[in-house]
PQR file with spaces between the fields and no chain letter, atoms N, CA, C, O and H, PARSE charges and radii, in Angstrom:
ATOM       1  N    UNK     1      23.188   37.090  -38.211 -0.4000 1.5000
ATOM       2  CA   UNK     1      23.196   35.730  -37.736 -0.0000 2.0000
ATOM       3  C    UNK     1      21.849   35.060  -38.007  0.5500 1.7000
ATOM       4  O    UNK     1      21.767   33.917  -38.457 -0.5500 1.4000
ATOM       5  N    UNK     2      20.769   35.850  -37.701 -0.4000 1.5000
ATOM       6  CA   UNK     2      19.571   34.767  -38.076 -0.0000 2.0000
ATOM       7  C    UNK     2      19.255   34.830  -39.549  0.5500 1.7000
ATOM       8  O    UNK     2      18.356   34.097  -39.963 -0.5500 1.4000
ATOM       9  H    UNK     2      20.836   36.778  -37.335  0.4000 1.0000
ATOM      10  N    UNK     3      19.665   35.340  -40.087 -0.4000 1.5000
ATOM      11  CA   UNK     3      19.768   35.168  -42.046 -0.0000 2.0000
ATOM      12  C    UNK     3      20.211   33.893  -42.145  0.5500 1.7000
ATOM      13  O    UNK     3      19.796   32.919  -42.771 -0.5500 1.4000
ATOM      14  H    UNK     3      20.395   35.936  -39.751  0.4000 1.0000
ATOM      15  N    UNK     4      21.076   34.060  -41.458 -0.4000 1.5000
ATOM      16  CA   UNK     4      21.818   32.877  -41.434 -0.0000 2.0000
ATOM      17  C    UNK     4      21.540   31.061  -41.193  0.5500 1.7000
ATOM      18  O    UNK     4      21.722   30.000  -41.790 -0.5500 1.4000
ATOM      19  H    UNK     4      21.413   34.852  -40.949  0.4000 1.0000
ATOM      20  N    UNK     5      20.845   31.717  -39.581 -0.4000 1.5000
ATOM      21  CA   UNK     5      19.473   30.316  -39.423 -0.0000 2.0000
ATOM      22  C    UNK     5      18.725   30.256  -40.950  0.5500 1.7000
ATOM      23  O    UNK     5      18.837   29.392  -41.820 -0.5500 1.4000
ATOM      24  H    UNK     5      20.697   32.579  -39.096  0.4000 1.0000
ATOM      25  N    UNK     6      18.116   31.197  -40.946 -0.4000 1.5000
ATOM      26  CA   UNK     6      17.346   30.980  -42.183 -0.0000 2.0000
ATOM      27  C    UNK     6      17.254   30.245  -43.607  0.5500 1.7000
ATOM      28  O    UNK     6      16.350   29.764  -44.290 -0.5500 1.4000
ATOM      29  H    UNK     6      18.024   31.899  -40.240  0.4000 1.0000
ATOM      30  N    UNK     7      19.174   30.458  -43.752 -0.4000 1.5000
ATOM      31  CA   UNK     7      19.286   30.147  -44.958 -0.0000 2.0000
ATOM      32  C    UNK     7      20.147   28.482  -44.663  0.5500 1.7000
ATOM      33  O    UNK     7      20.764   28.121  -45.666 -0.5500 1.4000
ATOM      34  H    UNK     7      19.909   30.849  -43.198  0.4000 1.0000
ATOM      35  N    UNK     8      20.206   27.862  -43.906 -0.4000 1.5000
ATOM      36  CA   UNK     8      20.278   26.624  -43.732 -0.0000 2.0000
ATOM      37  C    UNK     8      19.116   25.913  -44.840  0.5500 1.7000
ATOM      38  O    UNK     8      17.932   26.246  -44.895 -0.5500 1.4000
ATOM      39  H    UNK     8      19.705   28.155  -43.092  0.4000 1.0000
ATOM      40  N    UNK     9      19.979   24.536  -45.954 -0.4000 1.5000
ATOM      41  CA   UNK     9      19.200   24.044  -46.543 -0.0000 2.0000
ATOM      42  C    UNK     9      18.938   22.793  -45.577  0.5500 1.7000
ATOM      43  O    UNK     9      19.326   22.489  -44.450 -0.5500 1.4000
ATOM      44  H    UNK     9      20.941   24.266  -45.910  0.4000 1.0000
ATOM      45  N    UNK    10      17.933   22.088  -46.726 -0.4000 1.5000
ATOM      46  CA   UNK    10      16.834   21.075  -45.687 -0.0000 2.0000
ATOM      47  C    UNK    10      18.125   19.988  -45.475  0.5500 1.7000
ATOM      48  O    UNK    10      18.143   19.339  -44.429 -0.5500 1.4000
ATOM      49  H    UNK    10      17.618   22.334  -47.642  0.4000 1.0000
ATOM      50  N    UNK    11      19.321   19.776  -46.585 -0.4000 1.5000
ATOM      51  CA   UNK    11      19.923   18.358  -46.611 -0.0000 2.0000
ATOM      52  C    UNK    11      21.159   18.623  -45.288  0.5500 1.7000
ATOM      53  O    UNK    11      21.940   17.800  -44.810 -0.5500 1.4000
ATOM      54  H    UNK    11      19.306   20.303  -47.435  0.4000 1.0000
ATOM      55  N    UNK    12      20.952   20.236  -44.910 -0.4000 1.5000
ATOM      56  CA   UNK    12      22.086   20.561  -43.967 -0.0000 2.0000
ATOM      57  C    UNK    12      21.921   20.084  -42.330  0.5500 1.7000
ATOM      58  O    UNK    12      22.857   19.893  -41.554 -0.5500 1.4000
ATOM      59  H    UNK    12      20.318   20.905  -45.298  0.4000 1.0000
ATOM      60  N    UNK    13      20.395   19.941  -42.017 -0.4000 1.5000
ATOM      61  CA   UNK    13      19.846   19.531  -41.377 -0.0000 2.0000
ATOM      62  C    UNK    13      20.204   18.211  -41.012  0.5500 1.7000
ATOM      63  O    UNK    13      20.206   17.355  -41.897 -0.5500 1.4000
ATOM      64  H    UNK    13      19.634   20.096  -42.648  0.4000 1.0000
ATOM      65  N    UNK    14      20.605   17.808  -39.472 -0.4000 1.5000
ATOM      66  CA   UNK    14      20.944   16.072  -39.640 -0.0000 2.0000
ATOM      67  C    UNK    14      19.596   16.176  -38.005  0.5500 1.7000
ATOM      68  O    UNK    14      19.272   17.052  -37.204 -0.5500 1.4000
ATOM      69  H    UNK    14      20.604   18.503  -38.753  0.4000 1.0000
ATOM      70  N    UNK    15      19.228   14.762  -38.250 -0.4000 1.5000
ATOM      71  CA   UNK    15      18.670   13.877  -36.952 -0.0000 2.0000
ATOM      72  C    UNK    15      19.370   14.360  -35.748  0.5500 1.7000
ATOM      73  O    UNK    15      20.597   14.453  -35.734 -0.5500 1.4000
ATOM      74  H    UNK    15      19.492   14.050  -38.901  0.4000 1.0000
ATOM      75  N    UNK    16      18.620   14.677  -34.717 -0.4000 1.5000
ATOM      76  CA   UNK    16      19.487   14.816  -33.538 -0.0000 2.0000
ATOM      77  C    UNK    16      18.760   14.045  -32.248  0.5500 1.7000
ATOM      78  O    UNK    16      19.238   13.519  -31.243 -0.5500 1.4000
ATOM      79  H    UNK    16      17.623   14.602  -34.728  0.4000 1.0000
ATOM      80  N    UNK    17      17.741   14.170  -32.603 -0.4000 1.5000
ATOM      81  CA   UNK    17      16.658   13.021  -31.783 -0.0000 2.0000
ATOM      82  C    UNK    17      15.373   12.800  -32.393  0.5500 1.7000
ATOM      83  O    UNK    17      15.179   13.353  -33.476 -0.5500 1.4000
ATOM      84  H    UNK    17      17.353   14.597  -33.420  0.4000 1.0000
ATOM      85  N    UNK    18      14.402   12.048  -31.862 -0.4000 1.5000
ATOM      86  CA   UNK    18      13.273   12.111  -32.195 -0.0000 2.0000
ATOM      87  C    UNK    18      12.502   13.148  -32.907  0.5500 1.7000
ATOM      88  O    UNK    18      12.109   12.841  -34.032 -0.5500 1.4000
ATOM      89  H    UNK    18      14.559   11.600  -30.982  0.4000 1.0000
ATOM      90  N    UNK    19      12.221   14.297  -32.462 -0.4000 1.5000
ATOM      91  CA   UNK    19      11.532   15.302  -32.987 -0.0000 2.0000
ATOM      92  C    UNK    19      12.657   16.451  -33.311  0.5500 1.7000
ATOM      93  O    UNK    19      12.116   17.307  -34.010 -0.5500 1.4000
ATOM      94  H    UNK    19      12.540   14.546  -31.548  0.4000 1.0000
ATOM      95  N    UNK    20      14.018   16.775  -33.055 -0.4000 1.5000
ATOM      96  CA   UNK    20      14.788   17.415  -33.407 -0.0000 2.0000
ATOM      97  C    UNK    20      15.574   17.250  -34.554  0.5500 1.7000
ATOM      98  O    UNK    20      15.716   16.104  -34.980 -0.5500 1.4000
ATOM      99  H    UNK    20      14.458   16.080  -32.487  0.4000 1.0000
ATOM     100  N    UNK    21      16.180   18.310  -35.206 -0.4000 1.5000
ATOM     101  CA   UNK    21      17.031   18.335  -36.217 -0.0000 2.0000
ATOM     102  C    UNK    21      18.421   19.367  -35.449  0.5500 1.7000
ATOM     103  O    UNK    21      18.546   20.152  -34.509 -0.5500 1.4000
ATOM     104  H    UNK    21      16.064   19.241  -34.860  0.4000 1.0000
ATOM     105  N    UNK    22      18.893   19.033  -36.047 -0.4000 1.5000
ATOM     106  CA   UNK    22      20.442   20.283  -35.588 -0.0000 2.0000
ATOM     107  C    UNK    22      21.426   20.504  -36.751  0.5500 1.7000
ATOM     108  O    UNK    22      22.095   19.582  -37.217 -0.5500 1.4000
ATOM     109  H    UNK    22      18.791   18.395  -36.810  0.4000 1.0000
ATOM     110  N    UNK    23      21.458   21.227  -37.004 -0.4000 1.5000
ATOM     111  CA   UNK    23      22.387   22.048  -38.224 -0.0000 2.0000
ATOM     112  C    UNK    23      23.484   23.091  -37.488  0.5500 1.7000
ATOM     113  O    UNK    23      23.294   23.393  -36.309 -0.5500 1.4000
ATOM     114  H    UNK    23      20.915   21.976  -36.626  0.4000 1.0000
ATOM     115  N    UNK    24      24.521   23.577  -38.148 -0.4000 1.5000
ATOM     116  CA   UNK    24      25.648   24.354  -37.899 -0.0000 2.0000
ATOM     117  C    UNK    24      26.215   24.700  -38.975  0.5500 1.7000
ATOM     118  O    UNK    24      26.354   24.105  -40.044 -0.5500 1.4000
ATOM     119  H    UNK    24      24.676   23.333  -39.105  0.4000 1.0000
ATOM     120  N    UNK    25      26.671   26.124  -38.480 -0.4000 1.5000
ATOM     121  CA   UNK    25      27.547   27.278  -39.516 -0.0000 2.0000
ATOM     122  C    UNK    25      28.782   27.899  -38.373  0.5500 1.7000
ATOM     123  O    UNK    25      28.846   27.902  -37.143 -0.5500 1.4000
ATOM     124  H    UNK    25      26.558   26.608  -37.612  0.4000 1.0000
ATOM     125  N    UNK    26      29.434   28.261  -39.157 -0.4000 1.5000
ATOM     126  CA   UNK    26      30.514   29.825  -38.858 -0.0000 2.0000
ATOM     127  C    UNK    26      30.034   30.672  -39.125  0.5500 1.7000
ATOM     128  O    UNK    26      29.406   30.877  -40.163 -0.5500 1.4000
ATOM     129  H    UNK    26      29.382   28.259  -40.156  0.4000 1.0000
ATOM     130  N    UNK    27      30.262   31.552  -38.022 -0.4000 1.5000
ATOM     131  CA   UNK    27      29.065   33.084  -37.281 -0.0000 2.0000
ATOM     132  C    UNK    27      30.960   34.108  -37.590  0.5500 1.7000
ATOM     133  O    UNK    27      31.634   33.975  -36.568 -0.5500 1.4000
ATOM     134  H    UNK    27      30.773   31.385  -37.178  0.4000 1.0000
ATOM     135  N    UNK    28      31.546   34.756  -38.442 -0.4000 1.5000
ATOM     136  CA   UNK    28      32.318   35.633  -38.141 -0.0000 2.0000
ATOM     137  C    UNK    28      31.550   37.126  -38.010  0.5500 1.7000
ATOM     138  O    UNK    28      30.473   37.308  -38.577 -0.5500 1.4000
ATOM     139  H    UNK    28      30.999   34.863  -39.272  0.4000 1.0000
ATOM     140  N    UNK    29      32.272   38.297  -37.119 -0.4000 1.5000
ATOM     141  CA   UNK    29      31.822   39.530  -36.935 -0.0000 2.0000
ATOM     142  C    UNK    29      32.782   40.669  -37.926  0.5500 1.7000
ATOM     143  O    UNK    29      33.698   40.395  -38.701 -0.5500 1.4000
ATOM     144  H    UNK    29      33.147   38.149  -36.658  0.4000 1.0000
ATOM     145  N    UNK    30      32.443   41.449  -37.724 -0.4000 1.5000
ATOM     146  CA   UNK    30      33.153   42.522  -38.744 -0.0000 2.0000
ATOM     147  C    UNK    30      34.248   42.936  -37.538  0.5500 1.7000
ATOM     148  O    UNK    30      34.023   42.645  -36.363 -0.5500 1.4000
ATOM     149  H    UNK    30      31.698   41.672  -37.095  0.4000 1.0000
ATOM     150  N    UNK    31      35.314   43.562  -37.912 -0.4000 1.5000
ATOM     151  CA   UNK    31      36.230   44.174  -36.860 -0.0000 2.0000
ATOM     152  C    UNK    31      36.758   42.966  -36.216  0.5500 1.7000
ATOM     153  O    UNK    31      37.066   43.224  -35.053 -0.5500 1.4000
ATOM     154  H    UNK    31      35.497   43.798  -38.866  0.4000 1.0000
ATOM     155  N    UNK    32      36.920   42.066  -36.453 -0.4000 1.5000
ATOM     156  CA   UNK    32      37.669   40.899  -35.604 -0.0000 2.0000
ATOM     157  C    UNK    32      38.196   40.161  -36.413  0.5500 1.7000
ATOM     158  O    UNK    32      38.228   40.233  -37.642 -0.5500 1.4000
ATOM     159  H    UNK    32      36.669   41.857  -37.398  0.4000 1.0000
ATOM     160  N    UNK    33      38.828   39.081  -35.385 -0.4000 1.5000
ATOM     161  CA   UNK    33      39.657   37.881  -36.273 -0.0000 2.0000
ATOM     162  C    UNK    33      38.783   36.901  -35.962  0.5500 1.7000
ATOM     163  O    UNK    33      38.544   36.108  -36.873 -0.5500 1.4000
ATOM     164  H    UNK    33      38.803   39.022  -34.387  0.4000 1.0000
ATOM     165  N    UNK    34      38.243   36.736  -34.934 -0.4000 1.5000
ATOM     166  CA   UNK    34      37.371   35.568  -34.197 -0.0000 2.0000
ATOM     167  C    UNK    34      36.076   35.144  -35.249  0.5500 1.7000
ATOM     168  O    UNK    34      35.562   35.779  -36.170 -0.5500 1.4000
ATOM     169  H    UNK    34      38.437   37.380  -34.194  0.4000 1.0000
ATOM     170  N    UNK    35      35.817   33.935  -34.752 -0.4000 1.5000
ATOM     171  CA   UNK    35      34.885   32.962  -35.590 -0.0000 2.0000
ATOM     172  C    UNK    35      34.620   32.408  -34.562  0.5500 1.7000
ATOM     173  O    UNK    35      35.339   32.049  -33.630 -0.5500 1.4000
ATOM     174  H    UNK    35      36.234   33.419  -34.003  0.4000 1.0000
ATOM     175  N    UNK    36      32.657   32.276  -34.882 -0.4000 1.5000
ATOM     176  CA   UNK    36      32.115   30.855  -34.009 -0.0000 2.0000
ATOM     177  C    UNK    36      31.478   30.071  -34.725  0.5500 1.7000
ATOM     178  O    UNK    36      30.950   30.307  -35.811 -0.5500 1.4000
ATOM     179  H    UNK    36      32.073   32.568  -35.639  0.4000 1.0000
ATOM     180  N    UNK    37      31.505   29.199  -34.191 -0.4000 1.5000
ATOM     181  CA   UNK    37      30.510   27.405  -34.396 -0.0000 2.0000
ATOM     182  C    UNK    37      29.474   27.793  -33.899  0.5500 1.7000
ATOM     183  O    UNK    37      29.374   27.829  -32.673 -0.5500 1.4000
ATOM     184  H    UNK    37      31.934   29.008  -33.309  0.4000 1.0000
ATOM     185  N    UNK    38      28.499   28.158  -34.670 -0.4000 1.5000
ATOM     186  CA   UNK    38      27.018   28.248  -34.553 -0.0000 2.0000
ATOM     187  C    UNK    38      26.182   27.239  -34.667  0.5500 1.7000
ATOM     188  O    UNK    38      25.895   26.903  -35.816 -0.5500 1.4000
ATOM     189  H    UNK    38      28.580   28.129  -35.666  0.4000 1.0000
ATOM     190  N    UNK    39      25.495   26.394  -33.376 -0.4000 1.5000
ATOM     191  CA   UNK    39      24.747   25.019  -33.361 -0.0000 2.0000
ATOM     192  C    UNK    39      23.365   25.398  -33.629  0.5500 1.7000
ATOM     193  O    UNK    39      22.919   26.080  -32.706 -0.5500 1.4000
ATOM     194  H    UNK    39      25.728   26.667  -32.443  0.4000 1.0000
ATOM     195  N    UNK    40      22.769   25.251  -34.305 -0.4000 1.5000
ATOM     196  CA   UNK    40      21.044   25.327  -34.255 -0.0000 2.0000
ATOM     197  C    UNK    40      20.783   24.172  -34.025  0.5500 1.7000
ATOM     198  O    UNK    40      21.349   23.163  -34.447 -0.5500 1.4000
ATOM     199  H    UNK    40      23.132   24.696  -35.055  0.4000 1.0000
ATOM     200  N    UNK    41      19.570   24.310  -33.075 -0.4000 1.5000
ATOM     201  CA   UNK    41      18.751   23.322  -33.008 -0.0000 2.0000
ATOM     202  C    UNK    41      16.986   23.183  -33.290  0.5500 1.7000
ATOM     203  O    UNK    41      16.084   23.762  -32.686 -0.5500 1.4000
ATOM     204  H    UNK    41      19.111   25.130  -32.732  0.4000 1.0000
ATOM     205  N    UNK    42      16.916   22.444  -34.146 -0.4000 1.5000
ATOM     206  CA   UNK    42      14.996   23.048  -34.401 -0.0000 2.0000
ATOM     207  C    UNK    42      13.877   22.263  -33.944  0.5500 1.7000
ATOM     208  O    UNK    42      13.807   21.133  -34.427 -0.5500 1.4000
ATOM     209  H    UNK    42      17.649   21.973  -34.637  0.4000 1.0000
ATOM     210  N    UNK    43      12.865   22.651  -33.010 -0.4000 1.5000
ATOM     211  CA   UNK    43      12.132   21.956  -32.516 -0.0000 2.0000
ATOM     212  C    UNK    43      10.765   21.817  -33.074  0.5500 1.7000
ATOM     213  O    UNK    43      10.305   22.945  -33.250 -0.5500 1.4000
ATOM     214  H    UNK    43      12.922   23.569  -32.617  0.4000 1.0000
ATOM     215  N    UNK    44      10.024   20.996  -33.382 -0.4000 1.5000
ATOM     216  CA   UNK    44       8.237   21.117  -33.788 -0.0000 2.0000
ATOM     217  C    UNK    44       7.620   21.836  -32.559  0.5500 1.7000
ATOM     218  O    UNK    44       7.634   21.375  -31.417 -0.5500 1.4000
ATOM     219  H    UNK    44      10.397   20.079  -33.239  0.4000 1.0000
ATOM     220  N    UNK    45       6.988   23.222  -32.994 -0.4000 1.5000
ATOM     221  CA   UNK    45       6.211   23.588  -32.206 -0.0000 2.0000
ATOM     222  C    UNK    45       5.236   22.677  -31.815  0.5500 1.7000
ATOM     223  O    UNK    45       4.670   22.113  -32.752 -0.5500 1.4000
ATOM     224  H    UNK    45       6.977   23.597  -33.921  0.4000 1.0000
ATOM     225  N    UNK    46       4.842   22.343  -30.570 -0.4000 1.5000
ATOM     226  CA   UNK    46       2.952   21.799  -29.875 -0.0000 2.0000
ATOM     227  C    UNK    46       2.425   22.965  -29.795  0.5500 1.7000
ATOM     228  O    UNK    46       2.687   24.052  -29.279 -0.5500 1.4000
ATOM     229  H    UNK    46       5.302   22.800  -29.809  0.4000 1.0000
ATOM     230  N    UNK    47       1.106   22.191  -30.826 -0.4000 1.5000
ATOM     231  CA   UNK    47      -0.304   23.111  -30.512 -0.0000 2.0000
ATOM     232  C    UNK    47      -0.554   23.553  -29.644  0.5500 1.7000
ATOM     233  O    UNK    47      -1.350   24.436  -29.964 -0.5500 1.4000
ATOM     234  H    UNK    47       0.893   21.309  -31.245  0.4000 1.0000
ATOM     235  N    UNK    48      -0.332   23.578  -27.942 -0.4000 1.5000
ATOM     236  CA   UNK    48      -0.307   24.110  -27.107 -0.0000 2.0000
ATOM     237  C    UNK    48       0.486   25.270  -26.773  0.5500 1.7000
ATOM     238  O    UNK    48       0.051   26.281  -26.221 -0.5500 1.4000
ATOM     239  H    UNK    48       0.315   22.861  -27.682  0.4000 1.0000
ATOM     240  N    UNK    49       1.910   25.024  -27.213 -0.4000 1.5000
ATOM     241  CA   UNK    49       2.722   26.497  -27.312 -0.0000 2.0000
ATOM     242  C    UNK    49       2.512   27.483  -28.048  0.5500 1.7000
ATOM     243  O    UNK    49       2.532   28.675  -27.740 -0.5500 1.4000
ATOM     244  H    UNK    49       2.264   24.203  -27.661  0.4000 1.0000
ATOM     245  N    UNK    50       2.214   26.787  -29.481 -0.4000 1.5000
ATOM     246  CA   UNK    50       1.473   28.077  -30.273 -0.0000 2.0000
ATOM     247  C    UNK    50       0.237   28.496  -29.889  0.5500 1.7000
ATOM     248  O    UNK    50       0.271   29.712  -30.083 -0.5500 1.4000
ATOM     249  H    UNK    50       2.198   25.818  -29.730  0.4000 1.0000
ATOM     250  N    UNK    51      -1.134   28.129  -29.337 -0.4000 1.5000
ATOM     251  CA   UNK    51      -1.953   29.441  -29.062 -0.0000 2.0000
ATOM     252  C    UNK    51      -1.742   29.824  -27.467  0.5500 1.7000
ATOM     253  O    UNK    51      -2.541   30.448  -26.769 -0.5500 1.4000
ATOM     254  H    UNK    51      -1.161   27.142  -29.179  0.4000 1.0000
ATOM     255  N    UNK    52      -0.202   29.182  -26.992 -0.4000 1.5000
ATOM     256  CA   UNK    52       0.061   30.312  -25.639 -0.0000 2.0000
ATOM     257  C    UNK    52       0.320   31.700  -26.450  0.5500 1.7000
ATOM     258  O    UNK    52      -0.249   32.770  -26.238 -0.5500 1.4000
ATOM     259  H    UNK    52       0.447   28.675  -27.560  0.4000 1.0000
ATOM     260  N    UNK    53       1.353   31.417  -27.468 -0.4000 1.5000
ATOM     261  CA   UNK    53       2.265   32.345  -27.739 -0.0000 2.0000
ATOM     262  C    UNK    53       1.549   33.397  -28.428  0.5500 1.7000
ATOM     263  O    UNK    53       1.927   34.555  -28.251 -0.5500 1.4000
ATOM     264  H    UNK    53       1.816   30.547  -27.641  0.4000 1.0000
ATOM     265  N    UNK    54      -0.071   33.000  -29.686 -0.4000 1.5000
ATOM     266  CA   UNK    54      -0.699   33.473  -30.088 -0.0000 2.0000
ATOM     267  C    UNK    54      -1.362   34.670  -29.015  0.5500 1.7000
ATOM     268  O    UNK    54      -2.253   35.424  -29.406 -0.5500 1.4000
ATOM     269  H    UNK    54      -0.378   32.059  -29.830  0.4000 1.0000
């Protein structure tokens, strides 16, 4: 599944607010029939979260 985030191109990406983007795929598993709607949503890190996280 996160290959998956990953491999989202840039034009797949739509506006979702101000500083957000949101993109979506179909997530199927092996051994099943089932399928999901996978929503990403991507946020700009703040300089402040990154040297918490650092």
């Amino acid at each position: 599944m996160f290959k998956s985030i990953k491999n989202i191109q840039g034009e797949e990406w739509q506006t979702f607010s101000k500083r957000e983007k949101i993109a979506e795929f179909t997530h199927t598993m092996q051994d099943t029939n089932n399928a999901f709607r996978m929503i990403v949503i991507k946020k700009p890190k703040f300089k402040s979260e990154v040297q918490f996280l650092t």
